[in-house]
C-alpha positions in Angstrom: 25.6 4.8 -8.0 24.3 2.3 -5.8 21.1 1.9 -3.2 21.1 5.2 -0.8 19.3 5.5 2.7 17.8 8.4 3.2 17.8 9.2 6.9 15.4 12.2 7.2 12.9 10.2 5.0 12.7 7.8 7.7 12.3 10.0 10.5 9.5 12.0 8.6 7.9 8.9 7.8 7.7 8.3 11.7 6.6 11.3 12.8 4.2 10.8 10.5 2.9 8.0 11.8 3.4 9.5 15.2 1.4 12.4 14.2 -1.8 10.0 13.6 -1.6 8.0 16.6 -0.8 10.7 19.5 0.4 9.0 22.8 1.2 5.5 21.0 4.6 4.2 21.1 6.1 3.1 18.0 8.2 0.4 17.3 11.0 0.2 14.7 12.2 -2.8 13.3 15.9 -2.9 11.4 16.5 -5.9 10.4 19.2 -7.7 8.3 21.6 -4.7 9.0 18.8 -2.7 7.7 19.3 -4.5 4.2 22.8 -3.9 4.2 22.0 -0.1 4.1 23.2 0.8 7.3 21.6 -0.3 10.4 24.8 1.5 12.0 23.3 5.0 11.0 19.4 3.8 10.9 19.0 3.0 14.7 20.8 5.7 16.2 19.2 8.3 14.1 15.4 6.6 15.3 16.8 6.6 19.0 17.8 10.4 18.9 13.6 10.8 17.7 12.4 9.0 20.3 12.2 5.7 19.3 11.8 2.8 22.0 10.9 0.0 21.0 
C-alpha cells in the first residue's frame, strides 16, 4: 500500500482554518503535482469549497 491523499482531510483542515479567520480569503498552494499525490483531484476538490486563491 502506498502514500494515500485523503481529500475530506484537506477540506476539513480548511474550513478549519476558515472557521478561525471569518471573512479572510484563503490561499491554497499545490505544488509539485501535489507531491505526486494528485494535484488532479486536490485542486478541483478545494475549488468546489471555495477556494480562490
Amino acid at each position: 500500500m502506498g502514500l494515500q491523499i485523503d481529500i475530506a482531510a484537506i477540506l476539513a483542515n480548511h474550513a478549519a482554518l476558515a472557521a478561525r479567520a471569518p471573512g479572510a480569503r484563503a490561499a491554497a498552494v499545490v505544488k509539485a503535482e501535489a507531491y505526486g499525490l494528485g494535484a488532479d483531484r486536490v485542486a478541483p476538490a478545494l475549488y468546489a469549497a471555495g477556494v480562490r486563491d
